[in-house]
N, C-alpha and C positions, 0 to 999 in steps of 0.2 A: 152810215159808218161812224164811229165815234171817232171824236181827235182827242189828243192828250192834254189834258187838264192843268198841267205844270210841267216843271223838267226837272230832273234828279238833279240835286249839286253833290257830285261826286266826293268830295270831300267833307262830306258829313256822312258819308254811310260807314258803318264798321263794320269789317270784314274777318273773317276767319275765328277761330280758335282762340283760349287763353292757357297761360303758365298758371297752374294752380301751386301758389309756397305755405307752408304753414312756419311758424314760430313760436319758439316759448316766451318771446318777450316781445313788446310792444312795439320797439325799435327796430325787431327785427333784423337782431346783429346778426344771428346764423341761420336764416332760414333753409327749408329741404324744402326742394323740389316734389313735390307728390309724385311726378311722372307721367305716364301714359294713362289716359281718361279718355272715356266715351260720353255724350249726354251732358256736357256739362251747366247746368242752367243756374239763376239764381233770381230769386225777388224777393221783395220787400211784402211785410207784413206790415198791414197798420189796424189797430184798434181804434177807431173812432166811435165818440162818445155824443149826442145827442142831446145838447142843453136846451130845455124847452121853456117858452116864456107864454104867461096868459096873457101878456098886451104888447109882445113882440116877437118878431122872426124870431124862428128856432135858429140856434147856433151849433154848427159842428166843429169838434176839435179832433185832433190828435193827442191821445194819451198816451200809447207806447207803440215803438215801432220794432220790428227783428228785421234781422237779414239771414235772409236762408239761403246756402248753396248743396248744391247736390251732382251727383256726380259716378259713374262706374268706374272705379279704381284697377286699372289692368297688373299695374305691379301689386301686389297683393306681398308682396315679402317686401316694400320698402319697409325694413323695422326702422330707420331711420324717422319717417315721418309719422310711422304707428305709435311709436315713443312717444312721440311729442302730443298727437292726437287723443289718446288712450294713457296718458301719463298718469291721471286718478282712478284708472279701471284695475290696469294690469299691475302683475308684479314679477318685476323682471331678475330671473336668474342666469347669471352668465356659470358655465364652467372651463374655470382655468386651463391650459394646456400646461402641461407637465415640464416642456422643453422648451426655453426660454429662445429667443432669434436674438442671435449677437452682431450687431454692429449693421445695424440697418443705416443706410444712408438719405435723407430729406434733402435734395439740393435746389438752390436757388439761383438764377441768373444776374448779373448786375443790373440793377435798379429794377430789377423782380420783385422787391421788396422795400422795409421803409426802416428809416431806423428806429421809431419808435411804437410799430406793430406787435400784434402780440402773434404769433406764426404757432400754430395750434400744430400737436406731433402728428403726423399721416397713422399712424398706428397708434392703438390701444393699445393698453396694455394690463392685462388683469391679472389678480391674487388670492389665493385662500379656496376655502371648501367653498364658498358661495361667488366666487368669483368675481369679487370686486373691484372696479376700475383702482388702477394705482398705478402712479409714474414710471416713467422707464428710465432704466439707470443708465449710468456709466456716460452720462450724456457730456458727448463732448461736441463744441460748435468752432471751427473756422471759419474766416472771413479771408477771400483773395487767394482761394488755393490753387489759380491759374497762374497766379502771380508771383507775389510774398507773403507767403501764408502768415496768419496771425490768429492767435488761440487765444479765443474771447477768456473771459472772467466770470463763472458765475458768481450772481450779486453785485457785481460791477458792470459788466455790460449785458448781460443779460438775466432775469429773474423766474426761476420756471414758476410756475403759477395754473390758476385756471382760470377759462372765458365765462364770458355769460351762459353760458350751455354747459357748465362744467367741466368742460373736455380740456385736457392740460397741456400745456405746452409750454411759448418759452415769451415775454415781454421785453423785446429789446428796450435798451437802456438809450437815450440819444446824451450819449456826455463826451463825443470826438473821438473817440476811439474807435467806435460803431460806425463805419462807412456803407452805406447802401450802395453805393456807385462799384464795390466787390460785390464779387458771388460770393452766397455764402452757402457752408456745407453744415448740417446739424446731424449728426451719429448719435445711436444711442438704441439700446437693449429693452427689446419686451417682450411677453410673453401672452400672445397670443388665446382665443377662446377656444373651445372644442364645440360647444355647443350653449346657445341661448333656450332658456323656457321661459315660455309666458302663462301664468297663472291668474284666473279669470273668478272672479263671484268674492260677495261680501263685503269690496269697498261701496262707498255712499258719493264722496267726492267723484264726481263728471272729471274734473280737472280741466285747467282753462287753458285755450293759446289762443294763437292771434293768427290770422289768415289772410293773405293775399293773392288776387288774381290780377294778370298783364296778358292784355291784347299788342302786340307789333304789327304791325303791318308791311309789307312790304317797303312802302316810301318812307318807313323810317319812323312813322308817328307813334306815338306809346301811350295806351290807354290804360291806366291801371286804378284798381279798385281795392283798396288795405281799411280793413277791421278797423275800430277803435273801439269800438267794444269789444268781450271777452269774446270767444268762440268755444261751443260744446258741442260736442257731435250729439246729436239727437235723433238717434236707431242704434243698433246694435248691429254685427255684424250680420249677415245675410249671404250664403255662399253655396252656388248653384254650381257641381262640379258637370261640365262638359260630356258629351257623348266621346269615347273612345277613338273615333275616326273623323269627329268633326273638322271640318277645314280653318274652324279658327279653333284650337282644344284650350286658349289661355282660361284662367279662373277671372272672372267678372267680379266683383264684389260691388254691389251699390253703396254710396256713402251719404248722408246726409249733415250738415254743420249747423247750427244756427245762432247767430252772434246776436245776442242782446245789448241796448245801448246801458254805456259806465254814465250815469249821472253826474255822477264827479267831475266831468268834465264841462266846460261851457254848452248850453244848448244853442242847437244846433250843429253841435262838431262829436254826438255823444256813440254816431253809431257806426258808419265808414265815411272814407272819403275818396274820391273819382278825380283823377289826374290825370290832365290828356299833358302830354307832351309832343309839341306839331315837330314834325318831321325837318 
């Protein structure tokens, strides 16, 4: 009968599933969740190169490395994360709706918030024949409306603006006026899409983002693995629509990513990086 050869130390083994995020910037200020995935695997590529000597050991190096993730995409309509993915492929046409929403209300809890965040608007809000993103008006923002309501300033306490993602909203101002420690309510008028197209063939640019994957665990511990290099999807879509009666009838789409290391950066740190955080 054979005995066992060693004993598992339970806390090195990694268990379950990850969150797959994409971003358009390195940082990572707004990243989207991809959502529901099947399959999801990923590894390293390395090219090794072969230095041979006629009066010594041959020597092997590493010349370039990639990191490939791949993965069955079951949301297949997040445009949220296909935007960001396909941002050099597609060409995105929004169409405006005709009838604008008046007085939409964004509200916040006491100390929901910071005084000197930048609170992006919960709605778009688009213009024109090609339906382009544009501010929503008539914005008006209180602070303490449980309270002693106070009717901020735009340009003094607050600056509407846009994030790193471009999506616009409002920079609170921190100059004493602006209390976090009130809820604050932000109103304001937009208008709505009818309908998005994506128009496909003739660009060259892949277009680049940044990708990150997180394992949790139960006891808390957090293993996560972020890009530092670019990421390009590398395949094209692939879309197998379901039998009529199937028991599972969602649309599948396979995805593949492949991030190349930035040079630019110190070697060694050029292509991800793997962050356990213990429980």
């Amino acid at each position: 009968m054979a005995l066992p050869q060693t004993t598992e130390t339970t806390s090195q083994v990694l268990y379950g599933p990850v969150k797959i995020e994409v971003s358009a910037t390195s940082n990572f200020a707004s990243p989207v969740d991809i959502g529901a995935a099947n399959g999801v695997k990923m590894s390293e590529g390395m090219k090794v190169s072969k230095l041979e000597n006629d009066n010594a050991v041959d020597r092997k190096k590493v010349t370039e490395m990639v990191w490939s993730i791949e993965w069955e995409q079951n949301q297949y309509l997040n445009e949220a994360a296909k935007a960001i993915m396909r941002s050099g492929i597609d060409t995105i046409v929004n169409t405006a709706g005709s009838t604008p929403v008046a007085g939409y209300e964004q509200e916040y809890a006491a100390n929901g918030w910071s005084e000197d965040a930048f609170i992006p608007f919960d709605q778009i809000s688009y213009s024109g024949v090609g339906g382009a993103i544009a501010v929503p008006t008539n914005i008006v923002i209180t602070q303490d409306t449980t309270g002693t309501p106070v009717l901020l300033t735009a340009d003094t306490d607050y600056i509407v603006g846009q994030g790193e993602d471009g999506r616009w909203g409002v920079f609170m101002v921190n100059n004493g006026t602006v209390d976090a420690t009130k809820d604050l309510e932000i109103e304001y008028d937009y208008t709505p899409k009818t309908a998005t197209s994506y128009y496909v063939g003739g660009k060259e640019d892949l277009g680049d983002f940044y990708i990150r994957l997180t394992n949790e665990g139960e006891d808390g511990q957090i293993v996560q693995w972020t890009a530092l290099g670019k990421a390009n999807l590398s395949k094209g879509e692939e879309i197998t629509f379901p039998k009529y009666n199937a028991d599972d009838d969602r649309v599948k789409v396979p995805m593949a990513v492949e991030v190349t290391q930035d040079i630019s950066l110190p070697a060694g740190r050029q292509l991800y990086v793997r962050t356990v955080t213990p429980a």
